[in-house]
N, C-alpha and C positions, 0 to 999 in steps of 0.2 A: 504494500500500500504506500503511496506518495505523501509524505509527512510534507505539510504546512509548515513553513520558515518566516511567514512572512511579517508576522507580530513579533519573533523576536529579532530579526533584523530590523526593522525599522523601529522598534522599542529602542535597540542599541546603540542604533546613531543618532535619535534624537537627544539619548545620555550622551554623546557623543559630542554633543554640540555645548554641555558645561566644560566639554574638557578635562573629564573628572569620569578616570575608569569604574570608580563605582557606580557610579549615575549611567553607565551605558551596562552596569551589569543587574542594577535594577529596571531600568527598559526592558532589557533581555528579559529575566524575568515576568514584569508585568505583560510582554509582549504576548508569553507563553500563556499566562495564564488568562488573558481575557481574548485571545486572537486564537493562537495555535491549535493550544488545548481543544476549544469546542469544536474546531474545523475537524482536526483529527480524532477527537472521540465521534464526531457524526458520519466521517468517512467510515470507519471502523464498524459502527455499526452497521452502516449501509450494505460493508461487504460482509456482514457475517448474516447479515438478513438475507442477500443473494444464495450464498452457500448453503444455506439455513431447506431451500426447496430445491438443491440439486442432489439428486436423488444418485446413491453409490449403491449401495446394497441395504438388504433389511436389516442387516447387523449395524447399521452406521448411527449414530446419536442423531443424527436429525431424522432419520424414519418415525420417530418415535413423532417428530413434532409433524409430517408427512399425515399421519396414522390421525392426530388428533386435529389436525383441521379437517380432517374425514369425516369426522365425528362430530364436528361441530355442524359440520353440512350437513349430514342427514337431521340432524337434530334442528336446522332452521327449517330445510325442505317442510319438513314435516307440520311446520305449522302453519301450511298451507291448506292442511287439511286433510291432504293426499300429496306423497310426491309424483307428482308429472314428468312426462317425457323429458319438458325442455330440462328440471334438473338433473334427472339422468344425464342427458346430452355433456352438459355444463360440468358435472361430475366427471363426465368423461373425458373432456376434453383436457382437464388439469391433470388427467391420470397420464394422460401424452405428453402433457408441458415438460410432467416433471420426469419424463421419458422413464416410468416405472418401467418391469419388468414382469411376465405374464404371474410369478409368485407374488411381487408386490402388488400387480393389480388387487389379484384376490383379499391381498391383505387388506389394502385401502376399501373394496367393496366392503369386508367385512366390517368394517368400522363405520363407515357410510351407516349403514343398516344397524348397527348398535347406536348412532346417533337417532334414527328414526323410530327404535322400537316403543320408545316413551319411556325408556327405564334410565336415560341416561342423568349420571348426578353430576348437572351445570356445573354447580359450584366446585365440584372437586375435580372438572375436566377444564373447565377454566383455570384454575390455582394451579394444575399438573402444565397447561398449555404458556403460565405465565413462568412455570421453575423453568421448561425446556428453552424457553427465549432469554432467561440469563437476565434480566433486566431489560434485553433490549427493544425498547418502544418502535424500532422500523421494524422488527418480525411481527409483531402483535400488528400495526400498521397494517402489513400485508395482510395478515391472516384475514381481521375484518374486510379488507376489500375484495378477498377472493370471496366472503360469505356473503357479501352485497352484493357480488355478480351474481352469487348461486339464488337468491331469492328474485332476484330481477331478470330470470334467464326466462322465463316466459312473458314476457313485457311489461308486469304489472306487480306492487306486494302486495300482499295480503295482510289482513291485521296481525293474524297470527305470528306471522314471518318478521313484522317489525314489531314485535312485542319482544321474540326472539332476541332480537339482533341489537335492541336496547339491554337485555337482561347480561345477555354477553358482554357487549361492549361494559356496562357499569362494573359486574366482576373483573373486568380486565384493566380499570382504571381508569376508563373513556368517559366522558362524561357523554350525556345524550345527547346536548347539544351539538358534536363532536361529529358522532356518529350520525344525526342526521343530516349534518352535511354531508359525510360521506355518501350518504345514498341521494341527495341530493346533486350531487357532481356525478355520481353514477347515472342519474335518470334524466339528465342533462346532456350527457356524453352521449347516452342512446339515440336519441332525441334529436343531437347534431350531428351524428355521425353521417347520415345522408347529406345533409346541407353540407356539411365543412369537404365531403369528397365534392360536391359541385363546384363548391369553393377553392380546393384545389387546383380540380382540373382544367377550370377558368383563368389559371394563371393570377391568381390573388391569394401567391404565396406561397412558400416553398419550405423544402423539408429534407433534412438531410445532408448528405459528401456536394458538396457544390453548390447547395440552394442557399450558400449566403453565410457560410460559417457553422463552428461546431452546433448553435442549438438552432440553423434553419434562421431567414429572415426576412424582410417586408420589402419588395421595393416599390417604392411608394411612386415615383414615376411608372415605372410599368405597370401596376395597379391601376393608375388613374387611365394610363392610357388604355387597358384591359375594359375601367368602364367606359371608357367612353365609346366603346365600340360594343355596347350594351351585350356586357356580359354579365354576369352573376351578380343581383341584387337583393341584398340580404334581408329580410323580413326582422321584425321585432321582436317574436318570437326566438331567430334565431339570435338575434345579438342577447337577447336574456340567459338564451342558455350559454353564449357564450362569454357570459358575464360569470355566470354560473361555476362554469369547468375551472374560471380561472380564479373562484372563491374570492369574488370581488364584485359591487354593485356597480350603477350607470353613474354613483354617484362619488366611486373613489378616485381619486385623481390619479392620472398618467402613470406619474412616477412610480407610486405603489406598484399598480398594475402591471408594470414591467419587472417589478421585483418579483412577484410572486408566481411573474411568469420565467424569469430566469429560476428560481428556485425550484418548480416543477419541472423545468425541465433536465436540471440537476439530478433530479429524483428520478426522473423517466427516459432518459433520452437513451436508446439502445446499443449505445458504443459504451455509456457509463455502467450500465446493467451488463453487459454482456462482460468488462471485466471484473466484475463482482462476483463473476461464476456463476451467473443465470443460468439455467440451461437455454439452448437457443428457439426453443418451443415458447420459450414463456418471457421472453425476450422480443418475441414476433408479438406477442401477444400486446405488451407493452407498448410497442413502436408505432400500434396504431393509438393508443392514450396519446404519446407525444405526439403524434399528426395531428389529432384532434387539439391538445392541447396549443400549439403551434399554428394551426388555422384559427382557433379562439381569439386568439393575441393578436393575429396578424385583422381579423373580421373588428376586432375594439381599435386596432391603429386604424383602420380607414376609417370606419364610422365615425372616429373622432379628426381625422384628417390630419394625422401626426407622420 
């Protein structure tokens, strides 16, 4: 992992500038602890949260945490009512990300269905799901967003399903408000996903090796000229959701909203996930979040004309 230098060198010569080796050896210091530190403890976690779903064999410490977000799904599924095909489907498709094996599959079914039978104890699958994450709040992160994909994989929640997903997320430290954003940014992402591929393919905005730098970018002359040869004109509807995805109102200012759009795509962007040890199934899976997320940003710079 690439350790952060850059609080304590620039701590050090700001010391640097009393002329006084101690003063550039408490910069260093302070640098570390208000700059480096967080950078590198959040990298850290990031890549133990990637490793965390790349699947080795069932003897490996993370199967265990594999096993129990299994269990956590059928146990949302379930309060649906009935589980349906599309989480089946949903179910399945994580069983590919995380490139199990036809013994692991089994395993993960089997847990799936101990989450579903009605018998499972939250509380102590939670507390078990919270030891295997070590403290770390980007695994627990994940986990909840694979379980708001699995309740939203037939286009709609159910009371049930978000009664669920509140009860989890509170054992796990989340608060609700927390968590219904998450599923909020989920059913926003749905929602835009057809818009933001028109939007792409309109040439209002780009994504990826070429499109303008590591996290993809706007060009705002091409854009313009894009519209004015009546291409892709955004509805209201769609700039809310895409207000939404990027956990920002109509009413937050630029700046922000560049912030929290550089920081998502920190979080998402498939060159940063894939050397965290993603497997490359669940990496793809991601790359289309960052497209989404990246058409969002790019759809609030034009409508704002920045």
């Amino acid at each position: 992992m690439k350790q952060s230098w850059t609080g304590r060198i620039v701590g050090a010569l700001l010391g640097l500038l009393f002329f006084n080796p101690l003063t550039a050896l408490i910069g260093f210091a302070l640098g570390w602890y208000f700059v480096d530190k967080k950078r590198n403890d959040r990298a850290r976690e990031q890549m133990q949260a990637g490793q965390a779903f790349t699947y080795s064999s069932q003897y490996s410490p993370n199967f265990e945490l594999i096993r129990s977000t299994f269990r956590l799904m059928g146990y949302v599924a379930r309060g649906a009512g009935r589980v349906n095909e599309a989480h089946i489907n949903k179910a399945e498709q994580y069983m590919a990300m995380m490139q199990l094996d036809e013994d692991a599959r089994r395993s993960a079914i089997e847990a799936f269905n101990q989450g579903k039978d009605g018998q499972l104890d939250l509380q102590r699958e939670v507390g078990y799901l919270r030891q295997l994450a070590g403290g770390n709040f980007t695994i627990i992160s994940y986990v909840l967003e694979i379980e708001v994909q699995l309740a939203l994989a037939d286009g709609r929640m159910e009371q049930g399903e978000y009664q669920r997903l509140l009860s989890i997320a509170a054992l796990a430290g989340v608060a609700a408000a927390q968590m219904d954003r998450l599923i909020r940014i989920r059913t926003a992402e749905m929602q835009f996903e057809q818009a933001a591929r028109a939007f792409r393919e309109r040439g209002f905005g780009g994504f990826g090796p070429g499109a303008g730098g590591a996290y993809g970018s706007y060009d705002h002359a091409g854009s313009q000229q894009g519209g004015s040869q009546g291409g892709y004109q955004a509805s209201a509807d769609d700039l809310n959701h895409a207000y939404e995805i990027l956990g920002v109102t109509a009413d937050t200012p630029f700046e922000e909203i560049k912030k929290n759009h550089k920081r998502l795509m920190l979080k998402y962007h498939p060159d940063r996930l894939a050397s965290q040890g993603l497997p490359p199934e669940m990496v793809r899976l991601y790359t289309q979040k960052a497209q989404d997320i990246q058409a969002a940003f790019d759809l609030i710079k034009k409508a704002r004309g920045e």
